[in-house]
C-alpha positions as CSV (number, residue, x, y, z in Angstrom):
1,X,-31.4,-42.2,-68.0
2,X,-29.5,-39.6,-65.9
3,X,-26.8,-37.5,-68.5
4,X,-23.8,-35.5,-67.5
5,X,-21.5,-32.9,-68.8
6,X,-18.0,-32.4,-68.8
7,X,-16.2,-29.9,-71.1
8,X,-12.4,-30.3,-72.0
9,X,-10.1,-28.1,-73.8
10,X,-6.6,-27.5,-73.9
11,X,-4.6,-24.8,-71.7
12,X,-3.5,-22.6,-74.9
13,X,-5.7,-21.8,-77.9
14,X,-5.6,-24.9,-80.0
15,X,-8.5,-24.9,-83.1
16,X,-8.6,-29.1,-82.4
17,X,-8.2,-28.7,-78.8
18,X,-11.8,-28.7,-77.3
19,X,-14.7,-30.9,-76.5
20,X,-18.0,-31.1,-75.0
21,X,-19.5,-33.9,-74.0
22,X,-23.2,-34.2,-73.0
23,X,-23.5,-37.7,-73.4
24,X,-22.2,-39.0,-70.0
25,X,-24.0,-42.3,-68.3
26,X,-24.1,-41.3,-65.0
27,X,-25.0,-44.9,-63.9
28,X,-21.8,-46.2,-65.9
29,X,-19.1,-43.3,-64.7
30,X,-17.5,-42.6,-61.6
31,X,-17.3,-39.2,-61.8
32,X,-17.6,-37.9,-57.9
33,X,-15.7,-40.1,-55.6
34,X,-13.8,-38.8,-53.1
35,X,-10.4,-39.9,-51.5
36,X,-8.6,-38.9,-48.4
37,X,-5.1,-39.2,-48.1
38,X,-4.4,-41.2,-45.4
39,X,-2.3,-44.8,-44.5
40,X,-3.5,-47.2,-42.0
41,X,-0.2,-48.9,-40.7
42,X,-0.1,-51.5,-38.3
43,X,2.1,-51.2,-34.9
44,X,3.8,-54.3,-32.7
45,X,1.2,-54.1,-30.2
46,X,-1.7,-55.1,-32.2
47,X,-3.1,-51.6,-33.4
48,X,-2.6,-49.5,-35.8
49,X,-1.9,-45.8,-36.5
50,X,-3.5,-43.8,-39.1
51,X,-2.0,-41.0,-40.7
52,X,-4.8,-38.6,-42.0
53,X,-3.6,-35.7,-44.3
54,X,-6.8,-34.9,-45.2
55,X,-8.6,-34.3,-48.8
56,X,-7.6,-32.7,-52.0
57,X,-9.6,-33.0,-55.1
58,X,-6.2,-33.6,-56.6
59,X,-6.5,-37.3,-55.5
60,X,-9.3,-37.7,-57.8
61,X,-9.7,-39.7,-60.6
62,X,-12.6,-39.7,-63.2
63,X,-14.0,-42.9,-64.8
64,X,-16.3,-40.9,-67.6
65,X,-18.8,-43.8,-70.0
66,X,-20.2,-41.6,-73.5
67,X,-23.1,-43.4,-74.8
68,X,-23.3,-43.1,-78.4
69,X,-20.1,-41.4,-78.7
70,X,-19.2,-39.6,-81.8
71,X,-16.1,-39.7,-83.9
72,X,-15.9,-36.1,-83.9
73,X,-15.7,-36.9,-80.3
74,X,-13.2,-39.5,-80.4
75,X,-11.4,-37.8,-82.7
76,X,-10.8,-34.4,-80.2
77,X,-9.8,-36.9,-77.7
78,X,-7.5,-39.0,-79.4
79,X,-5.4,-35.5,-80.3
80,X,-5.4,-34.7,-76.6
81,X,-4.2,-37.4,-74.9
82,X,-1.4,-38.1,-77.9
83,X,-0.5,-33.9,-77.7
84,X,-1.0,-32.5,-74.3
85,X,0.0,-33.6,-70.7
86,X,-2.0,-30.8,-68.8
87,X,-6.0,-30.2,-69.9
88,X,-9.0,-27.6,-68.5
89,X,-11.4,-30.0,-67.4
90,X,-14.9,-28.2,-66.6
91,X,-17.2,-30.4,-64.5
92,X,-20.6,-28.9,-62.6
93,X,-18.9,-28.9,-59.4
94,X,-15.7,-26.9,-60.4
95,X,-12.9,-26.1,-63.0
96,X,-9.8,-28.3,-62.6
97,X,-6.8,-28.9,-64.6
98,X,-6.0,-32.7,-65.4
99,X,-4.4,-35.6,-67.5
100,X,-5.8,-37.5,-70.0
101,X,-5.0,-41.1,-68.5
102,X,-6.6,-43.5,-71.1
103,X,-9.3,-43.8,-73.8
104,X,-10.8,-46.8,-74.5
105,X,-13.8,-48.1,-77.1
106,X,-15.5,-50.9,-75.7
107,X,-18.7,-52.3,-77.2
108,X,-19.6,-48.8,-79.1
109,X,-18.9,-46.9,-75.7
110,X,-16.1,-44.4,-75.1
111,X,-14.2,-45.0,-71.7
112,X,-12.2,-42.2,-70.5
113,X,-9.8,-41.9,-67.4
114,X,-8.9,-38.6,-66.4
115,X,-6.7,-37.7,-63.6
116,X,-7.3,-34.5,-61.7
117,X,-3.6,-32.8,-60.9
118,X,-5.4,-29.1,-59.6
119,X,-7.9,-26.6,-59.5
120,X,-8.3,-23.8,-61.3
């Protein structure tokens, strides 16, 4: 089974505020969709106009599935959703900054949503 990693940590030093996970299921996470911002709106004469403003990885949210996760794991995460609005999230394509939406534990597998608000 294919495995990713996503590291997370907190923007100031914090000695609970950082986690690793290897553990990913690729085929269970959404981890690189991508949105454009853009509204289709329909006009009187039977079309429509599109307003395109284009892509910004700031539109994207991540849908992350640990197999087997830990409760060392659990327990890093649970402090930084309940403590911090703003995380470092470090994915293989890029460093970003983002929000720890929700955090779930659904027949022994950790569901995270994170929601990217910038780069780094």
């Amino acid at each position: 089974m294919n495995r990713l990693t996503m590291s997370i940590s907190t923007p100031t030093y914090d000695l609970l505020g950082s986690v690793m996970l290897h553990n990913i299921e690729a085929r269970d996470s959404d981890m690189y969709s991508l949105v454009r911002r853009s509204v289709r709106t329909p006009t009187l004469n039977g079309g429509s106009y599109l307003d395109d403003l284009g892509y910004t990885d700031e539109d994207r949210t991540l849908e992350v599935v640990l197999a087997n996760g830990t409760d060392e794991q659990r327990e890093s995460l649970e402090y930084m959703i309940r403590a911090y609005s703003e995380l470092n999230i470090m994915l293989p394509d890029g460093a970003y900054i983002g929000n720890l939406q929700q955090l779930s534990d659904a027949g022994g597998k950790l569901r995270l949503t994170v929601l990217i608000t910038g780069t780094q």
